[in-house]
N, C-alpha and C positions, 0 to 999 in steps of 0.2 A: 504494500500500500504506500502510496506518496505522502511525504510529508506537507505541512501546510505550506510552507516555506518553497518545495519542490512545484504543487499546483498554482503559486500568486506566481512565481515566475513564468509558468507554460502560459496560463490567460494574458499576462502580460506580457505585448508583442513589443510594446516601442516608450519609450517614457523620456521626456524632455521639462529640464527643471530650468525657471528663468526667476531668477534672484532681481527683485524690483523694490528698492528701499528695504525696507522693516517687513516686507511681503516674499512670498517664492512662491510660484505658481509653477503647477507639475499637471502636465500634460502627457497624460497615460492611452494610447491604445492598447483595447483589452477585447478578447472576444468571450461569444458564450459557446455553453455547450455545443451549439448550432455551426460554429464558425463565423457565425454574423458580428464583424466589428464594431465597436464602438466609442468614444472618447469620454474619459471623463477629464475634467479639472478640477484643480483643488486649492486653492488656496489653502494656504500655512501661514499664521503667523503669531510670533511667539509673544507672548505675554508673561506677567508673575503676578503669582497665585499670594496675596498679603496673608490669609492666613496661612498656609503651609509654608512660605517664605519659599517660596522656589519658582524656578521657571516651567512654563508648561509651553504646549504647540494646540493653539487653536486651528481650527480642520473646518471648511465648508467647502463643501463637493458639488459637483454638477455633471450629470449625464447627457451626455451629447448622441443620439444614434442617427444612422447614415443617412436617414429619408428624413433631417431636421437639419444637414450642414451644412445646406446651399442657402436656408434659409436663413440659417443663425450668420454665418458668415456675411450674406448683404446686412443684417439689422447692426450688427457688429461695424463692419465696413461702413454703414452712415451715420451710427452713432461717432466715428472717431472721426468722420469728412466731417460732421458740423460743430463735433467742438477745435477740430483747426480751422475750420475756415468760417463757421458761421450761418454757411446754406444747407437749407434742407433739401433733401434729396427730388427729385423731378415726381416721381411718385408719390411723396409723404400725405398732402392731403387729399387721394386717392383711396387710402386706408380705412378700410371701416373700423367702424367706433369698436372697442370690445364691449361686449354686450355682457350684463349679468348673470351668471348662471346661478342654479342651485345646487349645493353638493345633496350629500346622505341626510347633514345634519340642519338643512334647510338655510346654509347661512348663504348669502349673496356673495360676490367675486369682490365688493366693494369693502365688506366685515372682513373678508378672509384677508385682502390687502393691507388693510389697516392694521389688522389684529399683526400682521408679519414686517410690518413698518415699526409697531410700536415693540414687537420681539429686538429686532436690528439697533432702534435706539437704544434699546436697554443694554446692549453687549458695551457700550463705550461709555 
């Protein structure tokens, strides 16, 4: 039987780590059982812990899969064209509005935003 150690390394085909201030962002291709690729990213960034007095590594991940790259990569790519230059991209207000949805627990896309807005503030 393979150890855990022996299978993170098989799923994991390619991994590229870019060190950005106080930040390091690690860019993993990984597949599944399937062979179907996919990317995650991760930000790392280290912090210290006042009561344990030490330092730790905060971890926020994101899964990227193949039929999502072409997409993520334009929204990406105009996000960075308008904060250097200023202009929105030729399509932007062509974009439909995102609509509300409801999840299981009946709360709106607008609750669930918020509620994950007021999570993020709370980290700093």
């Amino acid at each position: 039987m393979m150890e855990e150690n022996e299978m993170k390394e098989k799923d994991e085909l390619f991994s590229k780590a870019v060190k950005a201030g106080k930040r390091t962002y690690f860019f993993d291709v990984k597949a599944t059982k399937n062979d179907e690729k996919y990317i995650t990213i991760t930000e790392s960034k280290r912090r210290f812990d006042e009561g344990l007095q030490r330092f730790f590594y905060e971890k926020h991940k994101i899964f990227l899969y193949k039929e999502d790259f072409e997409k993520v990569a334009k929204g990406l790519t105009d996000a960075i064209n308008y904060v250097e230059t200023g202009e929105y991209p030729a399509d932007y207000y062509d974009q439909p509005e995102p609509r509300p949805y409801d999840n299981a627990q009946g709360e709106s896309r607008g609750e669930i935003d918020s509620a994950i807005d007021r999570w993020f503030d709370n980290l700093n």
